[in-house]
C-alpha positions as CSV (number, residue, x, y, z in Angstrom):
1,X,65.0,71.4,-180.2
2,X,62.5,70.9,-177.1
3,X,60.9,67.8,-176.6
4,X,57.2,68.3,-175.8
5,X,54.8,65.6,-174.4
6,X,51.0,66.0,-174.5
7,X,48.9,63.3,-172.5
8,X,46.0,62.9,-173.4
9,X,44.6,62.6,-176.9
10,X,41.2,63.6,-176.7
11,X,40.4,66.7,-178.6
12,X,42.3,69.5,-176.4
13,X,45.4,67.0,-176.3
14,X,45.2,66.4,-180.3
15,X,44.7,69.8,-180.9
16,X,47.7,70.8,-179.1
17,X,49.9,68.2,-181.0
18,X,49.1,70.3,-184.2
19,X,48.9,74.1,-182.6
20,X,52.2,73.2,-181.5
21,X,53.5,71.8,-185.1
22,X,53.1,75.3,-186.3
23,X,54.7,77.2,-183.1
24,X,57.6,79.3,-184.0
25,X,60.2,77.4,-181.9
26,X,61.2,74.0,-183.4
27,X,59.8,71.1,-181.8
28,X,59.5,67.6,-180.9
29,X,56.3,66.1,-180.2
30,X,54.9,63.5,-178.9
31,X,50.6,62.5,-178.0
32,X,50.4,59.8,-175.6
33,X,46.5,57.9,-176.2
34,X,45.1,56.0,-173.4
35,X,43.3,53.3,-175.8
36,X,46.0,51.2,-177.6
37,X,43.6,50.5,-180.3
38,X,42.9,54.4,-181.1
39,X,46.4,54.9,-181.3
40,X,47.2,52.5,-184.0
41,X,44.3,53.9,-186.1
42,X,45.6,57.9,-185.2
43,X,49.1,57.2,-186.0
44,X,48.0,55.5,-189.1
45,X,44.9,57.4,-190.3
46,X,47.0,60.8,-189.0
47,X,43.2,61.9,-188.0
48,X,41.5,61.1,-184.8
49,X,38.2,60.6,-186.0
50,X,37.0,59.7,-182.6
51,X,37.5,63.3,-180.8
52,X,38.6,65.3,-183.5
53,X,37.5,64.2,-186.5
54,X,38.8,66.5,-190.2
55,X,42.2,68.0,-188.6
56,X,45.1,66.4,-189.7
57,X,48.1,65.2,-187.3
58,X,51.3,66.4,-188.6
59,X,54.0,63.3,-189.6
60,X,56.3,64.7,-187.2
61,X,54.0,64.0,-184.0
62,X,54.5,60.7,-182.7
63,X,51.6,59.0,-181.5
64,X,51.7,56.2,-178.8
65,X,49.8,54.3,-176.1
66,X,53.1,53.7,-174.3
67,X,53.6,56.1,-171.8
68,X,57.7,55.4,-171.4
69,X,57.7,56.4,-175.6
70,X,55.9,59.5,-174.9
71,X,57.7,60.8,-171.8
72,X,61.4,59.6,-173.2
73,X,63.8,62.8,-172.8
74,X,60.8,65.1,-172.2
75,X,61.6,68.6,-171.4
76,X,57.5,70.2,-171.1
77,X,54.9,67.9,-170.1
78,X,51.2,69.0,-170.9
79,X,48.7,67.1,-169.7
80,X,44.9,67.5,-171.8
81,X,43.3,64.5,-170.1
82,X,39.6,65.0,-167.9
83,X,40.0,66.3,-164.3
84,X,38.5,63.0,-163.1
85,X,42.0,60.9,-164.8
86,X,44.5,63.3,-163.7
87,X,46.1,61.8,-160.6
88,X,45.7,58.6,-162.4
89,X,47.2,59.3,-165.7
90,X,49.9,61.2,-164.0
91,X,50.8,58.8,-161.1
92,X,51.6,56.0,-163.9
93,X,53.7,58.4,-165.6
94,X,55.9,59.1,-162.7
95,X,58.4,56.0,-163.4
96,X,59.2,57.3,-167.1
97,X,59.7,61.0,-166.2
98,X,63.4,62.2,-166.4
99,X,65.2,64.2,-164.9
100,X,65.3,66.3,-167.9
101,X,61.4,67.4,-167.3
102,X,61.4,71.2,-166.7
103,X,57.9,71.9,-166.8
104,X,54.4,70.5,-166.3
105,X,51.7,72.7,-168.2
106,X,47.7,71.7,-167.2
107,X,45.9,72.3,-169.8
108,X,43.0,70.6,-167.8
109,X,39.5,72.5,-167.3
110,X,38.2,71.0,-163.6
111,X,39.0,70.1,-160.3
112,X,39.3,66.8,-158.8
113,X,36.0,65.6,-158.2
114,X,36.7,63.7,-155.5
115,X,39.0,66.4,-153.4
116,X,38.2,69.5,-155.0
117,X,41.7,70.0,-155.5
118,X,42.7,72.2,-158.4
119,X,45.2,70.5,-160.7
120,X,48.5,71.8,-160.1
121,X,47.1,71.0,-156.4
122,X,47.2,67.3,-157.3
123,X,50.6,67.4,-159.2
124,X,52.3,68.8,-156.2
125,X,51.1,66.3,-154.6
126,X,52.0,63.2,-157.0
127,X,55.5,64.6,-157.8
128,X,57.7,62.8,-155.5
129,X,60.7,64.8,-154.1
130,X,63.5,62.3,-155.9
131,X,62.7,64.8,-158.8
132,X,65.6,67.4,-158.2
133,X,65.2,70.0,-159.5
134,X,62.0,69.8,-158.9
135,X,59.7,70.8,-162.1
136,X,57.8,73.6,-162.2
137,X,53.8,74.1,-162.9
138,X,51.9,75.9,-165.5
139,X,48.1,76.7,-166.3
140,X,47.5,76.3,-170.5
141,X,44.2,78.2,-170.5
142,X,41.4,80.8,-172.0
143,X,39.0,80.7,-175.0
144,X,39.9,78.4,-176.9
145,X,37.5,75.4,-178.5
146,X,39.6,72.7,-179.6
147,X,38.4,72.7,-183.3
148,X,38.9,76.3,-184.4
149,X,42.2,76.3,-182.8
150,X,43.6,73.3,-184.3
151,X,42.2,74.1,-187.9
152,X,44.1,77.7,-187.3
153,X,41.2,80.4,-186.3
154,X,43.2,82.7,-184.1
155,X,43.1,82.0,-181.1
156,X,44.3,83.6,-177.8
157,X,44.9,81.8,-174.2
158,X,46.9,82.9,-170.6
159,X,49.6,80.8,-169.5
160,X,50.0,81.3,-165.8
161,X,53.1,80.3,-163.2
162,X,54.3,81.1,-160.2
163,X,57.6,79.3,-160.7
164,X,60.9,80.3,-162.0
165,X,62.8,77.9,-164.3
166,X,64.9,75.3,-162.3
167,X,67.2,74.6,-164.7
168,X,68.3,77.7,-166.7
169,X,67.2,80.7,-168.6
170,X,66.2,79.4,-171.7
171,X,66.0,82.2,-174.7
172,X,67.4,84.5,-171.6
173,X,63.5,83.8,-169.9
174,X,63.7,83.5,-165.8
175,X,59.7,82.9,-165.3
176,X,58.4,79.8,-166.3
177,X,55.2,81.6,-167.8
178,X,57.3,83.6,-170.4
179,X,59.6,80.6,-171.3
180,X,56.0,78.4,-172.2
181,X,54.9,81.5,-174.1
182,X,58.3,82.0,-176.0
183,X,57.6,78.0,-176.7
184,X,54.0,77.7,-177.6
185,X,53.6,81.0,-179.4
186,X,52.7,80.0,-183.3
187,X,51.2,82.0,-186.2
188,X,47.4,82.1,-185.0
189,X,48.0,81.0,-181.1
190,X,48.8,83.9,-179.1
191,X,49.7,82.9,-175.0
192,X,49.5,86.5,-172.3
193,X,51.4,85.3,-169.0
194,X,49.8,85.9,-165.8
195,X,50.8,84.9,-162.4
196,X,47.5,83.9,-161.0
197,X,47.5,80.3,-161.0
198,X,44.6,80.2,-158.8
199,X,42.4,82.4,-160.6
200,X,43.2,80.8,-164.0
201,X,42.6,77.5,-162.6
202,X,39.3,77.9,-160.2
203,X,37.7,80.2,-164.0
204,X,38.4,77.2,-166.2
205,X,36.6,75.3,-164.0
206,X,33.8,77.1,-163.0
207,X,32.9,78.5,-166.5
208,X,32.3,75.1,-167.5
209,X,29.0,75.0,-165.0
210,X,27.7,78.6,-165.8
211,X,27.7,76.8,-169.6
212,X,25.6,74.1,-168.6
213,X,23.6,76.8,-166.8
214,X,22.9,78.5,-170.0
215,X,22.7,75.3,-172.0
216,X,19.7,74.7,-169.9
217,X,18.3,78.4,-170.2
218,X,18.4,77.6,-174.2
219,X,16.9,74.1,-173.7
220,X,14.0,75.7,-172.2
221,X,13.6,78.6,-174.1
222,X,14.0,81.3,-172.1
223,X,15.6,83.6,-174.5
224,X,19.0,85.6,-174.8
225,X,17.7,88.2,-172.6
226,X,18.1,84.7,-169.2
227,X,21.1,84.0,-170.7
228,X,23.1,87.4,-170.9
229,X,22.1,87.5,-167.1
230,X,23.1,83.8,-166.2
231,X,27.2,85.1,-167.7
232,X,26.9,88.0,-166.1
233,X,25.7,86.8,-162.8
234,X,27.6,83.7,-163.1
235,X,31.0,86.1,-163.5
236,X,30.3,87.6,-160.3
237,X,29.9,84.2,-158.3
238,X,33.1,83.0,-160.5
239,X,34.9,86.2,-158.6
240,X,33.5,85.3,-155.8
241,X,34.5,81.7,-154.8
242,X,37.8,82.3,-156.4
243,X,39.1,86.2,-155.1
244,X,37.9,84.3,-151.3
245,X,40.5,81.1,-152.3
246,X,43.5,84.1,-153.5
247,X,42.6,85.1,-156.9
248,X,43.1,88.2,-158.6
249,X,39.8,90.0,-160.0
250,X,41.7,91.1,-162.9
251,X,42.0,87.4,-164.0
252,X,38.3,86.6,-164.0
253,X,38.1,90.0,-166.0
254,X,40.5,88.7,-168.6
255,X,41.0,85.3,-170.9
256,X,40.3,82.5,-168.4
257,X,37.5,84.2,-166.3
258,X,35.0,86.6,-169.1
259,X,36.6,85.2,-172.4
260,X,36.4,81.3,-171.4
261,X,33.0,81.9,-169.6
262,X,31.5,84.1,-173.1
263,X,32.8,81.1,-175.4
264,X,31.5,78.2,-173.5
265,X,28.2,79.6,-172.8
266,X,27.3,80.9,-175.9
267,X,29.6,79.1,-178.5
268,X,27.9,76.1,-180.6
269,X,31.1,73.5,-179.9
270,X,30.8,73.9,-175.9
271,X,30.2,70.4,-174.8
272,X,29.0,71.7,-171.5
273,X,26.5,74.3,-173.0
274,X,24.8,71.3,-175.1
275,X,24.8,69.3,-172.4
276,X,22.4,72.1,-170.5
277,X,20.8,72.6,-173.7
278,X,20.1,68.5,-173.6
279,X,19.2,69.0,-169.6
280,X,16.8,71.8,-170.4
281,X,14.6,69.9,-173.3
282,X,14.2,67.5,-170.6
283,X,16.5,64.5,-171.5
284,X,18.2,62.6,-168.4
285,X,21.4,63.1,-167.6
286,X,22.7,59.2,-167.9
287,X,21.1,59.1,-171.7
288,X,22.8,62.4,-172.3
289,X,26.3,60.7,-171.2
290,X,25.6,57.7,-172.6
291,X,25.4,59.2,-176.4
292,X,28.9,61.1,-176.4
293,X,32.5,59.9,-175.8
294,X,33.5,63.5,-174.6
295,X,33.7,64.7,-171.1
296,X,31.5,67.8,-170.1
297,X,33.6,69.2,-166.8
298,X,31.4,70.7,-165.9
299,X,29.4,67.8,-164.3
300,X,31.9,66.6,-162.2
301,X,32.9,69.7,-161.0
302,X,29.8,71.3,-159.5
303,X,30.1,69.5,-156.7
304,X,33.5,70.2,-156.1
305,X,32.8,73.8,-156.4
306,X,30.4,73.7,-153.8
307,X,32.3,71.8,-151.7
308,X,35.4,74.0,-151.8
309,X,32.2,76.8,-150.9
310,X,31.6,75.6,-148.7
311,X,35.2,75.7,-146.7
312,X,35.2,79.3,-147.8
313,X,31.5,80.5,-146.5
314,X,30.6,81.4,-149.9
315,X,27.3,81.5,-151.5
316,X,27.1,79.5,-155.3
317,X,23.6,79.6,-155.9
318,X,23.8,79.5,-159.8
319,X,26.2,76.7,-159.0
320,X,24.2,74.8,-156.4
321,X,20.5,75.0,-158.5
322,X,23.0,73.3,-161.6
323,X,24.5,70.8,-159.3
324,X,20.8,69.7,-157.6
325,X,19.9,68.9,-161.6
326,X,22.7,66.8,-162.6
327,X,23.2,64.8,-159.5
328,X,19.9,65.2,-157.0
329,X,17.3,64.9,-160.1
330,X,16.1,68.7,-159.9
331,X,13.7,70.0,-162.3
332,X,15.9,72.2,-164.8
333,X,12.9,74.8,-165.0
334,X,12.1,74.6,-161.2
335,X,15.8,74.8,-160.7
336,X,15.6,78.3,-162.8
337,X,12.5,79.7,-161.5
338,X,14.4,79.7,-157.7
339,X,17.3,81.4,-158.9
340,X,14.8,84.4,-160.6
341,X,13.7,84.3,-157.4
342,X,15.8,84.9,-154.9
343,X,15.7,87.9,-152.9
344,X,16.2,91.5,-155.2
345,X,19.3,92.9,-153.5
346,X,22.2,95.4,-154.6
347,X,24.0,94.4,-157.5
């Protein structure tokens, strides 16, 4: 029976704890909480009213703020915390990691704000080299809001690595991508394998600005006609920045580049769509923050997007009008009125 620890028990992380209660493979689980206080009242209540409020916990998850409890004789480590906390999260982890660890799977939406690294950039770099074999990195990702999956709405994600397992060939598997999806597969959670951890990473991330993008075309009113342009034209500068960094095209075609990017721009339980919306009726950005305990990526991010743009001689410009409102006080409408027009050119 595989032990699996999930840090990070914000909705993604709690959701996972009970998609992966119902997998097909046996498991156990554990949810690591960063507030000691909210994991009392989870492990408890078996409902974390905070993030996920209605969707019960299985029993057999253990819940803890203790991160040695969590990680004890972990075999797959998934980390659901915010971009921002990764390093962090996963640097005070480090002592309690065993040797059994096979595999680290992000199941992180971002970059690193302040390096613009992607995330199995940053846990390459925190793993220290005493960790022999070394384990090997996964991408968790695609459409999938943390609610509907975790109530049981089918859902369908990508799992991407470039690694092959370092131990041995568990259920006769040699990549690391088919051994998570033999794993994690369950009854309404269906995982395709890919080998474009790039792509899968740099789509998760940007999709979350193109949703704030068209939060903010719905905020002021511009009708589905702005919108169905902002995901179209936000695809092609998703393909963009990331073929230019080593991505495939395919992948922004497929789960975590078009089927991410549809759900979180148009989808009712995208945090970064109603923050846009919020943006786009003309609300500040600080008030907007101030009234929700969850983490809209896509804030932190833009930045990072543009920076990594930047390196690449890449033009964002859906990404850099988004970026000037959050963080240089831009008018949301102003900010949409220069994108409509920029020169006419060949599509």
């Amino acid at each position: 029976m595989t032990r699996i620890a999930i840090l990070g028990g914000g909705s993604w992380g709690t959701a996972l704890s009970i998609v992966l209660s119902r997998s097909h493979q046996a498991h156990e689980l554990s949810l690591w909480m960063r507030d000691p206080a909210l994991a009392h009242s989870v492990s408890n209540s078996r409902v974390n009213e905070l993030y996920l409020p209605a969707c019960r916990i299985p029993a057999t998850v253990a819940i803890t703020s203790v991160l040695a409890h969590a990680l004890a004789k972990a075999e797959i480590i998934v980390g659901a915390m915010p971009s921002a906390y990764a390093r962090a999260v996963y640097s005070q982890a480090l002592p309690f990691i065993e040797k059994i660890a096979r595999v680290f799977v992000s199941a992180t939406k971002g970059l690193e704000p302040s390096t613009h690294l992607r995330i199995t950039e940053v846990l390459s770099q925190v793993l220290p080299d005493k960790l022999s074999p070394a384990p090997a990195l996964a991408v968790l990702s695609g459409p999938s809001f943390a609610l509907e999956a975790a109530r049981g709405d089918p859902t369908a994600v990508v799992v991407a690595s470039q690694s092959r397992d370092p131990v041995e060939h568990t259920h006769g598997l040699e990549r690391v991508a088919d051994y998570i999806q033999a794993e994690f597969a369950g009854p309404s959670f269906r995982l395709y394998t890919n080998d474009d951890v790039v792509g899968v990473e740099l789509a998760a991330a940007m999709k979350n600005v193109m949703a704030i993008a068209a939060g903010v075309c719905q905020g002021l009113g511009l009708g589905t006609n702005a919108i169905a342009a902002l995901i179209t034209r936000g695809l092609a500068e998703m393909a963009r920045l990331a073929m230019a960094v080593g991505a495939r095209a395919e992948t922004l075609s497929g789960l975590a580049g078009l089927g991410d990017l549809v759900l979180t721009c148009t989808g009712s339980l995208s945090r970064n769509r109603q923050l846009g919306i919020e943006l786009g009726k003309g609300r500040a950005l600080p008030e907007i923050v101030a009234g929700t305990r969850m983490v809209a990526e896509g804030v932190g991010t833009a930045g990072a997007l543009l920076a990594l743009a930047s390196e690449h001689q890449i033009e964002l410009p859906i990404t850099a009008q988004i970026n000037a409102i959050l963080h240089h006080g831009k008018s949301p409408r102003e900010a949409m009125e220069e994108i409509m027009g920029r020169p006419q050119k060949r599509e």
